[in-house]
N, C-alpha and C positions, 0 to 999 in steps of 0.2 A: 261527212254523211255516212250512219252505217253499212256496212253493204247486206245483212240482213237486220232487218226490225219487223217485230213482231207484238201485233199489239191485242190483246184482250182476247188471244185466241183460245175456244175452247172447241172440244172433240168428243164428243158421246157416241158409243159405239154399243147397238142393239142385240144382248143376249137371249134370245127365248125374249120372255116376259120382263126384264131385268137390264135397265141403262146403266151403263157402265161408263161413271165419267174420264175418260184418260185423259184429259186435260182441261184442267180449270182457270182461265184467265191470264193467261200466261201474257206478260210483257217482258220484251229480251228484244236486247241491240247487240250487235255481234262488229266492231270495228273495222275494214278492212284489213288484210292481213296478220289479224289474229291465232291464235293456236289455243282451240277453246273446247274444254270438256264438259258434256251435258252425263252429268253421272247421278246415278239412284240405283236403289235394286228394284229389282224386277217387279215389273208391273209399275212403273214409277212413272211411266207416260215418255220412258226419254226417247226409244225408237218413235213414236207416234211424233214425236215432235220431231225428229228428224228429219222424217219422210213428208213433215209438212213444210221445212223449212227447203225441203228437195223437190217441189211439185208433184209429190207421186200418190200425196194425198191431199185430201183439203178441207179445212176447218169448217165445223157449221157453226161457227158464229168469230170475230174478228177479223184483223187484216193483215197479210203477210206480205211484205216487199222486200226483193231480194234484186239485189243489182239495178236499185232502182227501178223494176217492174213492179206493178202491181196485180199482185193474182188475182185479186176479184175480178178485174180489166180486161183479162186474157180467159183465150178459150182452150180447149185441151190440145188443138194443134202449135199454138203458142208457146203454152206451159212447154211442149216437147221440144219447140226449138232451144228454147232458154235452159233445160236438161241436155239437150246436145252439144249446146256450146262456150256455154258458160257455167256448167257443173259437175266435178266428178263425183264418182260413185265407186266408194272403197265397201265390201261389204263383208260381214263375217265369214259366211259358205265360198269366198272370192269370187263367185259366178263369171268362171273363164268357159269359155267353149270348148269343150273336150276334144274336138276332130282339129281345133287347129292349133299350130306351134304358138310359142311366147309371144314371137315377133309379128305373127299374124294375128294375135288376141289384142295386140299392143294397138296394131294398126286399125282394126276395127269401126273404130270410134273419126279416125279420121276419114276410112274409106265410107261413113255414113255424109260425112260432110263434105264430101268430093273431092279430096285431095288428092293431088295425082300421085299414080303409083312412083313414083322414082324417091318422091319429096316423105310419103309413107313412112315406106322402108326404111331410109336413110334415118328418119327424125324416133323412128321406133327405135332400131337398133341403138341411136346414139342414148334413147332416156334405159333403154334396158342395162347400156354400158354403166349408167348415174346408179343404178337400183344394185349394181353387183352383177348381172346374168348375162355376161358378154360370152360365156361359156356356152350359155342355152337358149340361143334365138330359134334353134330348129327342133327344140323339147319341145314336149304337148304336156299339157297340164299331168295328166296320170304318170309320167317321166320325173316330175319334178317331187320335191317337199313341199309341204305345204304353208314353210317358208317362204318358199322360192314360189309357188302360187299366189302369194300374199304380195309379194315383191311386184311379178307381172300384174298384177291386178290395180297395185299405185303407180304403176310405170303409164297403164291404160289410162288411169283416170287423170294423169298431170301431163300427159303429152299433147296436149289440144288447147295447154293453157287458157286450164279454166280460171275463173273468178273466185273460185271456192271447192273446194274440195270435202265432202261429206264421209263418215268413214262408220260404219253402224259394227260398232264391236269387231276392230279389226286385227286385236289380238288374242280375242277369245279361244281359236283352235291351236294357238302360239306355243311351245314354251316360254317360259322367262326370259332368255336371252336370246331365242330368236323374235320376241315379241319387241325384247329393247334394240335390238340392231332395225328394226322395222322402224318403231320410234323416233329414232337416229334418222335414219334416210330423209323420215317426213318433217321431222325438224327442222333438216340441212335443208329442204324445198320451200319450207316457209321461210327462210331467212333471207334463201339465194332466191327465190323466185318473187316472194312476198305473196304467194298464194295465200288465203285464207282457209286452213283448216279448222273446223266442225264434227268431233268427234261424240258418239254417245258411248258409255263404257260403265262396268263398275269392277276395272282393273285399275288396281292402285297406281299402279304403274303408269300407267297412261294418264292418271289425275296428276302425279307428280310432277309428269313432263310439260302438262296443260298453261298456258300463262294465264289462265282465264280459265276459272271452275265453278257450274253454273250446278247444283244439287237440287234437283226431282225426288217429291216423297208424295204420294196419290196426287198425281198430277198437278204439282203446285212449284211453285218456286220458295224451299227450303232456304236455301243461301245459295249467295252470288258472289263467288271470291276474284280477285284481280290480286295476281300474286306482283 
């Protein structure tokens, strides 16, 4: 069973006087534990379909099931449970919280979901040891590279063992080799964890590493490679 399929979904989004189709009938199955890039240039629909495929948006017309939920089914307090526990969210800007360290950015996501502080701490520290930043649990983002921002932000989204891991251009502010040592980490997570990452990008690099290359061109599905 996929753990995202997505069927016939399209997305019109209202300029002034002027509909703007960002997505057109899109059908996409994404396998469990997959390692899979949604790439186009810009304007291609791929964030739009991202963030549909993450609850944080919602199609006006098909159906999206993810982890065997179905979004039409659920309501917006729903959608945010199944966002909090079963999806991470890797994102280009890394949106950490400026006032607090690594290890407390890290923790975040579990202290929304009640996990007591001792088990926290312990399970932050040891995914930040996994990413490289065993040096900088008590850094605050503005201390760090934006490397190393990049790192705490996939440490946040895979320590709650999600189902899927979403990542919207997450080597965009990168260099090249810190974008591939990035690459690297979330590779090694899909393999050892068998997390499902869900990448949108139109960095080569990131299509290269993809096992699964799904190409966006005005919001349509161009090609669909399985390398």
């Amino acid at each position: 069973m996929p753990i995202v399929d997505v069927k016939g979904v399209e997305k019109v989004y209202q300029q002034g006087d002027i509909e703007v189709h960002a997505l057109k009938d899109i059908y996409l199955s994404i396998a469990p534990g997959s390692f899979a890039a949604i790439a186009g240039p810009s304007g291609s629909g791929k964030t739009t379909l991202l963030n549909i495929i993450g609850g944080l948006d919602l199609p006006d017309h098909g159906e999206v099931v993810v982890d065997s939920r179905h979004f039409r089914k659920m309501n917006q307090s729903q959608l945010a449970e199944l966002r909090l526990n079963r999806i991470g969210f890797v994102f280009q800007a890394y949106n950490l919280i400026p006032v607090l360290s690594a290890v407390e950015n890290v923790e975040y996501v579990m202290l929304l979901q009640g996990v007591e502080k001792a088990d926290r701490r312990k399970r932050a520290m040891a995914i930040l040891d996994e990413v490289g930043l065993s040096e900088k649990y008590h850094n605050r983002p503005s201390e760090l590279s934006g490397g190393q921002q990049q790192r705490v932000a996939v440490a946040r989204a895979i320590v709650s063992n999600p189902a899927i891991v979403l990542a919207d251009e997450p080597t965009a502010n990168l260099d090249s080799k810190t974008g591939e040592a990035l690459l690297q980490i979330m590779a090694e997570m899909n393999e050892n964890r068998n997390v499902t990452f869900i990448f949108s990008t139109h960095d080569q690099m990131v299509m290269d590493y993809a096992h699964r290359l799904v190409l966006l061109r005005d919001g349509m599905i161009d090609d669909d490679q399985v390398k």
